[in-house]
Every structure is written in structure tokens, then in C-alpha cells.
C-alpha positions as CSV (number, residue, x, y, z in Angstrom):
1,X,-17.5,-12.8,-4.7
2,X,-17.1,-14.0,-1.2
3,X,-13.7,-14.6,0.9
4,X,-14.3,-17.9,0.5
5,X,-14.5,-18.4,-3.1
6,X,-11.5,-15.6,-3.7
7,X,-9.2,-18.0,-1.1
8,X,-10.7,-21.4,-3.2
9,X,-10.1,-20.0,-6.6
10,X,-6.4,-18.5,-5.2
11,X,-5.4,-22.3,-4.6
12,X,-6.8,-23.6,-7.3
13,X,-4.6,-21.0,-9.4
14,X,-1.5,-22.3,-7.5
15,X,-2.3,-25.6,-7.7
16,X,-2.3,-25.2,-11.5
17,X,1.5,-23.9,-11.1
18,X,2.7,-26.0,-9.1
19,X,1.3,-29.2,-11.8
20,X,2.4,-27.1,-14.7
21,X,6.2,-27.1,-12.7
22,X,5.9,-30.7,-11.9
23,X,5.2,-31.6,-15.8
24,X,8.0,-28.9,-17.2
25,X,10.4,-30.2,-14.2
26,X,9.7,-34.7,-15.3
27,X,9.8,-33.0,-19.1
28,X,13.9,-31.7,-18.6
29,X,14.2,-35.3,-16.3
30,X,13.2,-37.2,-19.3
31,X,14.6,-35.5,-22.0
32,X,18.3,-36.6,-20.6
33,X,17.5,-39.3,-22.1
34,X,18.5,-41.4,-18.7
35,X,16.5,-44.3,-19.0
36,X,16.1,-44.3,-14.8
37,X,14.4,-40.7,-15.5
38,X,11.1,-42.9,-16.1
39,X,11.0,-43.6,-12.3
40,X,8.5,-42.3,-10.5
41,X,10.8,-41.9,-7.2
42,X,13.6,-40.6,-9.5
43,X,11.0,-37.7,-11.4
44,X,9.9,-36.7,-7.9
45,X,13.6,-36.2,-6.4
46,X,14.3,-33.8,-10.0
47,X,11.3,-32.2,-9.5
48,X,12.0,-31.5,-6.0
49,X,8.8,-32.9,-3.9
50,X,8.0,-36.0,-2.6
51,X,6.7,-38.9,-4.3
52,X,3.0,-38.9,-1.9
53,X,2.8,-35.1,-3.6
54,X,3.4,-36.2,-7.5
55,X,1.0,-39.3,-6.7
56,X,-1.5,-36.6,-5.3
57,X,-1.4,-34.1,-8.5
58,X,-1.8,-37.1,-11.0
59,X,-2.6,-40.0,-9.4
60,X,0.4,-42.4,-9.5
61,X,2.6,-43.2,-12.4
62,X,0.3,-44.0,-15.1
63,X,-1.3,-40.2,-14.8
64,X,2.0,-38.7,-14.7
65,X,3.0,-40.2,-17.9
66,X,-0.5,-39.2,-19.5
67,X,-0.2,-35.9,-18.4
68,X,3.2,-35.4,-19.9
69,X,2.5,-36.8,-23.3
70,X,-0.7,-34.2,-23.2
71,X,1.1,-31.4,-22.0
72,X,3.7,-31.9,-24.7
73,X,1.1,-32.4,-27.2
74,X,-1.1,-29.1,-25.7
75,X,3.1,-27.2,-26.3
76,X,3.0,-28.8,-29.9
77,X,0.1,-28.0,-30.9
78,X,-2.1,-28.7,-34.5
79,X,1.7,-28.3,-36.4
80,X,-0.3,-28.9,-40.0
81,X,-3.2,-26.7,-39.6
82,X,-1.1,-24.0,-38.7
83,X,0.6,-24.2,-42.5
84,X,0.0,-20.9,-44.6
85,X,-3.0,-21.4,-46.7
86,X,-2.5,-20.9,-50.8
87,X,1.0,-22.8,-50.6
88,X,1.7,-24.9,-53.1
89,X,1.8,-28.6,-52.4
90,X,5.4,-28.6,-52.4
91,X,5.9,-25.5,-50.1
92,X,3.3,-27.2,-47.6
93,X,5.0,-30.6,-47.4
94,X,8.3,-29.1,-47.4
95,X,6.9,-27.0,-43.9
96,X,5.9,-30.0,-42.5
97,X,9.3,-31.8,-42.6
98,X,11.3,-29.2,-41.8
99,X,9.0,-27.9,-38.8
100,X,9.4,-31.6,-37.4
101,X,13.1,-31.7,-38.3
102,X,13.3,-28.8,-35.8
103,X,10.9,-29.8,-33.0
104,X,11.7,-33.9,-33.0
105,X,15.4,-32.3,-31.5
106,X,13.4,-29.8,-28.7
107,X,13.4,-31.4,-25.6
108,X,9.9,-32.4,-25.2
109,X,10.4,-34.6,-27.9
110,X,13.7,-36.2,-26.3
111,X,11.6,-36.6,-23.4
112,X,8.4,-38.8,-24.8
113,X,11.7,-41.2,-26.9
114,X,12.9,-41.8,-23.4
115,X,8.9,-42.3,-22.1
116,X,8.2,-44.4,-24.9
117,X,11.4,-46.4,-24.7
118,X,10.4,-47.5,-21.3
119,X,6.7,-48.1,-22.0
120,X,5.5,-51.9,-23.2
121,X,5.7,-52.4,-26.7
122,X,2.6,-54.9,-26.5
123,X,-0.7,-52.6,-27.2
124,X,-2.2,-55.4,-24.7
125,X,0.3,-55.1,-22.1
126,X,0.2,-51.3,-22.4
127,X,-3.3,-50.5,-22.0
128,X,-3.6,-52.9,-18.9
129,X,-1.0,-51.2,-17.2
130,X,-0.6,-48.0,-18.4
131,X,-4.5,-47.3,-19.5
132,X,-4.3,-43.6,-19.4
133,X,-1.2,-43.4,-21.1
134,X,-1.7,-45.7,-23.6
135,X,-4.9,-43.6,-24.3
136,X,-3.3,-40.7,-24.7
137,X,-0.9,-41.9,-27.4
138,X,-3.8,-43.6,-29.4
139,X,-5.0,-40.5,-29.7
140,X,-2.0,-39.1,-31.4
141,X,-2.8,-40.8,-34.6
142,X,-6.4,-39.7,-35.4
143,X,-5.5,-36.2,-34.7
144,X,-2.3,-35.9,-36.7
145,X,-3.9,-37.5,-40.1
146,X,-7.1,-35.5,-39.3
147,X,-4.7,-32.3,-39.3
148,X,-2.7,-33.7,-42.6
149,X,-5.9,-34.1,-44.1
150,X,-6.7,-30.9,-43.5
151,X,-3.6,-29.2,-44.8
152,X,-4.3,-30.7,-47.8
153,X,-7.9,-30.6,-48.5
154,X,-8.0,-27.7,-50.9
155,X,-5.8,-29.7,-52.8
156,X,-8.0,-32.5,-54.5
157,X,-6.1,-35.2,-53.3
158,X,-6.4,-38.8,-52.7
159,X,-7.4,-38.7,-49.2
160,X,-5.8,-42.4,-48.7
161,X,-2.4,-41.4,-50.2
162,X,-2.4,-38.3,-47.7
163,X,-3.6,-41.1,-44.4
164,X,0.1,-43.2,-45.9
165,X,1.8,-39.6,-45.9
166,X,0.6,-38.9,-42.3
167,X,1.9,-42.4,-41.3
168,X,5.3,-42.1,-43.0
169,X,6.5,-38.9,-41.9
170,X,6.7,-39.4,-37.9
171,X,8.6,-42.5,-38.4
172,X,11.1,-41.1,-42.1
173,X,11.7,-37.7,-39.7
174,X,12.6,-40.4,-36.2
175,X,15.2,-42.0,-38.5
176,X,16.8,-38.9,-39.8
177,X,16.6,-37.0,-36.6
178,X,18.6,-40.2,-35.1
179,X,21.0,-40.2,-37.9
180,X,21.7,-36.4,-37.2
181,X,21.8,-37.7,-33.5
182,X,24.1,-40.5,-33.6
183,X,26.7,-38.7,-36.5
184,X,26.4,-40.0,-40.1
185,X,28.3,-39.5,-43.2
186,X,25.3,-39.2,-45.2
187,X,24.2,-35.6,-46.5
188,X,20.8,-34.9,-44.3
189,X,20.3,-32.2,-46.3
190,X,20.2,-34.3,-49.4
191,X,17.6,-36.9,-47.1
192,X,15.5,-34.5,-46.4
193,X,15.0,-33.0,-50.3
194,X,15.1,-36.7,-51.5
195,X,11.7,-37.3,-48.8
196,X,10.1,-34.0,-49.6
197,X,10.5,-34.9,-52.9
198,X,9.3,-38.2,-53.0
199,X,6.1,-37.2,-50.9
200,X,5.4,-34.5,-53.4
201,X,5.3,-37.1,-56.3
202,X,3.5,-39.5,-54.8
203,X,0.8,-37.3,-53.5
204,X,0.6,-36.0,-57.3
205,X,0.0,-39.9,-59.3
């Protein structure tokens, strides 16, 4: 390998670092749930560089967003997939909501409330704006009922029952996880064995 190529593939290593700081750094901004953490001037200060640098690593706003919902999803990763195989339905459901339970309170999650809080809630408005970030979330959907369909498959279940699953879980675990957040004198416990079950019996008709 020539001099060169060692020096070129040296910065290309610390370039890598220095995004993976910048995204970890606008990650802990966001997740104080300040909704002035979304400004671009304000996620450069936490970070600690200049707003010309962030602009350079992703572009401007728009690919600084994008490349925190990725990088949070990339952390995430395929939660379903990653379910023991041979569980009963009931043992694999139950998984899923109490693996969200626990990540929906980790701060990347705090972080993309506090994103999306600030984002447009028109899809129209969103995606002329924000186009990379509003690609980004769109692709959230398709990969987390792909992955609850195949968590299931073995299971000989209605595949469209499983696709209204996938869609109600996110938003039933948001509400809980803000109940827990905000204080309630309901019994989460009891919330989360009434949805489990519920899910279950459903999934069974």
C-alpha cells in the first residue's frame, strides 16, 4: 500500500469518528427533550464545532436529522428478528413489548420524540423540506412489519392481523411509556399484561 493511500484511508478512519461523535453528541442534545436542541446552531455549540463543520459532515440540517434517525435505527437494530426462535406466541409478543418498554425510555428514543416533535406533521410539507429525513422515517414502517412478520411466520398466522399488530404496538407502547413519563395512578404493569394479552387473542381468532 503506498504512503499515500495509508495517509487517505487514516483520514477517512477519523473522519468516521469524528461523524460518529457529532451524531452521539446531537443524540444526548436531543434527548433533553429541549425543544431548541432541534437547532442546527444550538446542536453544533453541544457538540462542540462550528456550524460550517456539521454542515460539511452532513450537508445542512436536513442530512443531520437523517443521519440521526439512521444512526439510532443502525443502534436499534432488527428488535423482532432477534426474538428466540421455538417461543410460543405468547412468549414472543410478550418480548416485543417489554423490549420496547425498555428501549422507548433509552435516550435515543427521547431524542427522535424531541426530532419528531419539531418536524412538519404534513407528509407534504415534510418531504419538501426535510426530503432526506422524511425518507428515512418512511422507511421505518416497511422494515418493522417486514421484521413482525417475520417473528411470526412459523406461526401460521393471518399475515394482515400481524401488519395491524405491527401498527399498534409503536403507538399502545408511546402512550404507556408517556404515562410512566408523566406519573399515573394507573398500574402499568397491569397495561402492559392487559395489551400482551389482548395481542395474543387477537392474533389467535
Amino acid at each position: 500500500m503506498t504512503e499515500a493511500a495509508t495517509a487517505g484511508r487514516r483520514a477517512n478512519r477519523r473522519g468516521l469518528r469524528s461523524r460518529e461523535s457529532m451524531l452521539e453528541a446531537a443524540i444526548s442534545s436531543l434527548a433533553t427533550g429541549d425543544p431548541a436542541a432541534v437547532s442546527g446552531n444550538r446542536i453544533a455549540r453541544d457538540i462542540g464545532a462550528t456550524w460550517s463543520v456539521v454542515k460539511y459532515q452532513f450537508g445542512g440540517i436536513d442530512g443531520l436529522w437523517a443521519a440521526v434517525l439512521r444512526h439510532t435505527a443502525d443502534q436499534r437494530g432488527d428488535l423482532p428478528a432477534g426474538l428466540e426462535p421455538g417461543g410460543t406466541l405468547r412468549d414472543r409478543v410478550a418480548a416485543m413489548i417489554n423490549a420496547l418498554y425498555t428501549g422507548l425510555r433509552r435516550p435515543e428514543s427521547l431524542a427522535i420524540e424531541t426530532l419528531r416533535a419539531a418536524l412538519p406533521r404534513d407528509h407534504a410539507e415534510l418531504e419538501r423540506d426535510y426530503p432526506l429525513t422524511a425518507a428515512e422515517l418512511a422507511s421505518w414502517k416497511p422494515n418493522w412489519e417486514r421484521a413482525c412478520q417475520n417473528a411470526f411466520a412459523d406461526l401460521g398466522l393471518d399475515p394482515v392481523r400481524v401488519r395491524r399488530v405491527a401498527a399498534l404496538i409503536p403507538a399502545a407502547m408511546r402512550g404507556i411509556t408517556s404515562e410512566r413519563t408523566l406519573g399515573t395512578y394507573g398500574d402499568l404493569d397491569d397495561a402492559l399484561a392487559a395489551l400482551i394479552g389482548g395481542i395474543v387473542a387477537y392474533l389467535e381468532r
